[in-house]
C-alpha positions in Angstrom: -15.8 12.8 -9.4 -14.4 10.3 -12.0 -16.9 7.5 -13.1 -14.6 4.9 -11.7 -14.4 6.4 -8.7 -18.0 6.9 -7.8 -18.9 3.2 -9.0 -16.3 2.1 -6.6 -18.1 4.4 -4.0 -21.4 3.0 -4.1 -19.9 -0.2 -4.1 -18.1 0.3 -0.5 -21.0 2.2 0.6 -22.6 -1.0 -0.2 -20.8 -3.5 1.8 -20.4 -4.3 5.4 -17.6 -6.6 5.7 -15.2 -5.3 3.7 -11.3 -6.8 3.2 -8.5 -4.6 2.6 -5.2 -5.6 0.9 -2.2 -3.3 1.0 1.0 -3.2 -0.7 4.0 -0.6 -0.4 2.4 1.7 -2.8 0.3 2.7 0.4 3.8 3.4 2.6 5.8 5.1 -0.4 3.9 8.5 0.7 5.5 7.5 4.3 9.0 8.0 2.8 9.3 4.5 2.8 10.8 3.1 -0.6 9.3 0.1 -2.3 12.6 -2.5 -1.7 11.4 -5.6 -3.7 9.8 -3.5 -6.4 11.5 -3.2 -10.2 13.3 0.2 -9.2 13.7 -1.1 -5.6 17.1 -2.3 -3.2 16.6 -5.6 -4.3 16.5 -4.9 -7.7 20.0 -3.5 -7.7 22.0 -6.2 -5.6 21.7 -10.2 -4.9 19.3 -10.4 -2.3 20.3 -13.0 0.6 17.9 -16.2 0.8 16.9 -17.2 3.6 18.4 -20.7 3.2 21.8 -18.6 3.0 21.2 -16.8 5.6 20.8 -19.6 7.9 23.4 -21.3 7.0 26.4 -18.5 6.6 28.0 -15.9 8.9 28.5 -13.9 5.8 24.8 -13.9 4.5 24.0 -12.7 8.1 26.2 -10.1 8.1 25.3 -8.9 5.0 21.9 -8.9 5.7 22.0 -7.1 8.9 24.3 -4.3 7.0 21.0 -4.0 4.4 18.4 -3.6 8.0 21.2 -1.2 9.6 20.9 1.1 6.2 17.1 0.7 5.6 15.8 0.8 8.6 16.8 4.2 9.9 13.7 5.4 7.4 11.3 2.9 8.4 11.8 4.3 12.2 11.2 7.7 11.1 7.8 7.3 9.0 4.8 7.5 10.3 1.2 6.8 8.9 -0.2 8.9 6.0 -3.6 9.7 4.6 -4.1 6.1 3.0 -3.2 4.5 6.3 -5.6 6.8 8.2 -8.3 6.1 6.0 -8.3 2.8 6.5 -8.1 2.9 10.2 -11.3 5.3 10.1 -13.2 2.0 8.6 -12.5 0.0 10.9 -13.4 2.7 13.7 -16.9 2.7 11.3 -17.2 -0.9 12.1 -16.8 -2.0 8.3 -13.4 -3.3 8.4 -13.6 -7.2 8.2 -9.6 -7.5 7.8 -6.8 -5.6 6.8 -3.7 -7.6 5.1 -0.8 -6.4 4.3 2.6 -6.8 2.6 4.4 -4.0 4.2 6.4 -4.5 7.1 6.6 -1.0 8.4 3.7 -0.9 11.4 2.0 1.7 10.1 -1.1 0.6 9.5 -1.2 0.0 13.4 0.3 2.9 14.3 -2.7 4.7 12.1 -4.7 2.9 15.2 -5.7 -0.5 13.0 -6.4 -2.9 15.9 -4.4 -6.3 15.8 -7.4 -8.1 15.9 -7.7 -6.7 12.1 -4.8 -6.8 11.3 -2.7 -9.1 9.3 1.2 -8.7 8.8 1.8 -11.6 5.6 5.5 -10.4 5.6 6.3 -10.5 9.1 7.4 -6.7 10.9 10.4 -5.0 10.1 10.2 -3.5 13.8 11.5 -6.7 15.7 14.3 -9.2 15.3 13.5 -12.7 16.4 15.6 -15.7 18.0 16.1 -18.7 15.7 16.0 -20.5 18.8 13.5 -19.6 21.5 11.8 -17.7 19.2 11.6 -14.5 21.8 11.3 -10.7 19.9 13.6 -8.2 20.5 13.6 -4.8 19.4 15.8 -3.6 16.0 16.8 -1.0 17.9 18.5 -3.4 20.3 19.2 -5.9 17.7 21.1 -3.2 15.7 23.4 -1.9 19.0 24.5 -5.3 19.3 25.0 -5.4 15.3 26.7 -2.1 15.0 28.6 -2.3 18.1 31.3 -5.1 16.4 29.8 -5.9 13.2 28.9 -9.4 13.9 25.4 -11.1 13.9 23.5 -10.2 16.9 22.5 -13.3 19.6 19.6 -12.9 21.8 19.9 -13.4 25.2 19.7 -17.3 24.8 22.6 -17.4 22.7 20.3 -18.2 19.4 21.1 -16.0 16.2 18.9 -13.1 15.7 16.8 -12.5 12.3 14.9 -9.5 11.6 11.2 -10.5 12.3 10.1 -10.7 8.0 9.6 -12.8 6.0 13.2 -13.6 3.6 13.5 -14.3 -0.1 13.4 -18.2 0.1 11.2 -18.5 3.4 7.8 -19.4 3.1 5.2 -17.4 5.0 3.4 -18.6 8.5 0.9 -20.6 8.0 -1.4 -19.5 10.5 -1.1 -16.2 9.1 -1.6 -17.2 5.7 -5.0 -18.8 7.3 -6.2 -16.0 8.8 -6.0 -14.1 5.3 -7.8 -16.3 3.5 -10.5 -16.8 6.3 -11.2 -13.3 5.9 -10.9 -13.7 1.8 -14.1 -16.3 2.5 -16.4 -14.0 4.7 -15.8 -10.8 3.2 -18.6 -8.9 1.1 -16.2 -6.9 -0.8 -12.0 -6.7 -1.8 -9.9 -3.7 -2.1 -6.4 -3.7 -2.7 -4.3 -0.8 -3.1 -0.4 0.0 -3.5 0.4 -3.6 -4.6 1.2 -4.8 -8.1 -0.7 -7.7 -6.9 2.4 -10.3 -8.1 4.2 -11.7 -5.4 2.8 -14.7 -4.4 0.7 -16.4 -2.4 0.2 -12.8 -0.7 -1.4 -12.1 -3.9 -3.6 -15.2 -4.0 -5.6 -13.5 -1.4 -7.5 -10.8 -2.5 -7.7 -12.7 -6.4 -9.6 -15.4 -3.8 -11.5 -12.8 -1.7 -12.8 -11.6 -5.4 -14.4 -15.2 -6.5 -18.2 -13.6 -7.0 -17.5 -10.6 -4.6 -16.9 -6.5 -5.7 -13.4 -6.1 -6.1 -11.5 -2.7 -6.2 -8.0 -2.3 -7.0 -6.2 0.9 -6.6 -2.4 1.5 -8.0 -0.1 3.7 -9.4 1.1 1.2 -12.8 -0.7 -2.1 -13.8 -1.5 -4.8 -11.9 -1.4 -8.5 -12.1 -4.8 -9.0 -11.5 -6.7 -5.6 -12.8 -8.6 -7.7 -15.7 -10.3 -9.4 -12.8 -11.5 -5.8 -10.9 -14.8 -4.4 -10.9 -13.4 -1.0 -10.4 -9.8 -0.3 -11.3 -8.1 3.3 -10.6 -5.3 4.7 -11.4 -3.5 6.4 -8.8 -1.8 7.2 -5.6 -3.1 5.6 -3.0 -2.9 8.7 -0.7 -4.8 10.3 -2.6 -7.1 8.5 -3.7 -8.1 6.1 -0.5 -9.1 9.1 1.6 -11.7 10.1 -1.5 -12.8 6.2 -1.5 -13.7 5.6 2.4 -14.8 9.3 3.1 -18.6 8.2 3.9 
């Protein structure tokens, strides 16, 4: 065992009330690509603002051509060793919060209880009515998209958006609360997967740290690894299960 790693061991041995922050690092192992990072989807073409997308038939359609391509993938992972291990902590009772970036489910499909569990992005699963607000499945969503081409309605007759959070569109407030309730009350951070950039999801577990242990696990540098206790290098897979194996 490395010295970094045991350090961060007896650290989450440690605590009680511990604060997980996730990132797509954790869901790359999934078969699930990293879309917003530097080699990502994103990267390669104009991403569609949600201001645009709003106000344009053609940003909506080109939108809903991206979710018919990507999310064939996200329907076909499922969790791996990094999202198991994380649900095992909170089935130890130590798990204050989990927050997450990824859109994918999988950290409650690893059995991560939604009282836990908080989505900052929004989930890539659902499509929801600008209107009345109601969810609808992608699958459905992406019938109605695929069957002509045009932008899906829901049954109201509102335009339906896939249920994450856009370039452009600011995140929900009350979600963004509960993060940073659990950032106060936690006894220790650890964030893994996530160059730790892309803000405010990123102002969380920087706040969580303020005087607590904090833990950061990636594979490449992070924004905030001068401000970790314990910083490893690594896949998250790998090295998550060796972390919360108590």
């Amino acid at each position: 065992m490395t010295e970094g790693l045991e350090k961060a061991r007896e650290l989450l041995a440690a605590a009680k009330k511990i604060l997980v922050f996730t990132g797509a690092g954790v869901s790359t192992g999934s078969g699930i690509p990293d879309y917003r990072g530097p080699d990502g989807e994103w990267a390669r073409r104009e991403p569609v603002l949600y201001p645009d997308f709003l106000a344009s038939t053609r940003a909506k359609q080109d939108y809903w051509r991206y979710k018919a391509a990507t999310f064939p993938a996200l329907r076909r992972a499922a969790p791996n060793a990094a999202h198991l291990a994380v649900a095992e902590l909170e089935k130890a009772g130590r798990l204050l919060a989990l927050v997450t970036q990824n859109i994918d489910g999988l950290h409650r499909a690893a059995g991560v209880g939604a009282d836990k569990l908080v989505e900052l992005h929004g989930s890539g699963l659902y499509a929801e009515c600008l209107d009345c607000c109601g969810w609808t499945s992608m699958e459905e969503a992406l019938d109605k998209f695929n069957a002509d081409g045009a932008p899906p309605l829901c049954a109201c007759g509102g335009w339906l958006k896939p249920a994450v959070i856009m370039f452009g569109q600011p995140l929900d407030q009350e979600t963004l609360l509960r993060a940073f309730r659990a950032a106060e009350t936690c006894d220790l951070v650890l964030a893994a997967g996530s160059t730790l950039s892309v803000e405010p999801a990123a102002s969380v577990p920087l706040a969580a740290a303020a005087g607590k242990p904090y833990i950061i696990v990636n594979r490449g540098p992070t924004a905030q690894d001068a401000a970790a206790d314990v910083r490893l290098e690594g896949d998250a897979c790998d090295l998550l299960p060796a972390l919360l194996a108590f």
